[in-house]
One Martini backbone bead per residue (centre of mass of N, CA, C, O) as a GRO file, in nm:
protein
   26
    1UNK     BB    1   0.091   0.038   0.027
    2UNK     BB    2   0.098   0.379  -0.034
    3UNK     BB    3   0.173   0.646   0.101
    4UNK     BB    4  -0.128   0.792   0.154
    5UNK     BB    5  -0.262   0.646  -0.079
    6UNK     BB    6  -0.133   0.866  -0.291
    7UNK     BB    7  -0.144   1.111  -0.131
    8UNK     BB    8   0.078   1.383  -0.069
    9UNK     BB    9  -0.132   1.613  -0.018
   10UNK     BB   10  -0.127   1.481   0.259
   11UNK     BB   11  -0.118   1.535   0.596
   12UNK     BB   12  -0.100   1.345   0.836
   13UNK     BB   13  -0.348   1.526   1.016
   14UNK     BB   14  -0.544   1.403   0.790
   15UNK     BB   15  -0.494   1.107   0.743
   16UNK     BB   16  -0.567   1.050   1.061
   17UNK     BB   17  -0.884   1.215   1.018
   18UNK     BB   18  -0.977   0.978   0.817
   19UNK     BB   19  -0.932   0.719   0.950
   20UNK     BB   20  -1.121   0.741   1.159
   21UNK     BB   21  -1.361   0.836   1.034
   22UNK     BB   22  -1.392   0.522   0.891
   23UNK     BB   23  -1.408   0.387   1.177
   24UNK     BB   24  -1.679   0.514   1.238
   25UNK     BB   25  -1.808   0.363   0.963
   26UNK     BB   26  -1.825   0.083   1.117
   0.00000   0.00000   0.00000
């Protein structure tokens, strides 16, 4: 899987908080 799933245009902090909502709407 690459680093931030190929966006690299998005920082730590968002990847971090969609990461989140993703678990969120399990």
């Amino acid at each position: 899987m690459p680093a931030k799933g190929g966006r690299l245009d998005l920082s730590d902090e968002e990847v971090e908080n969609a990461v989140t909502y993703m678990l969120d709407q399990l």
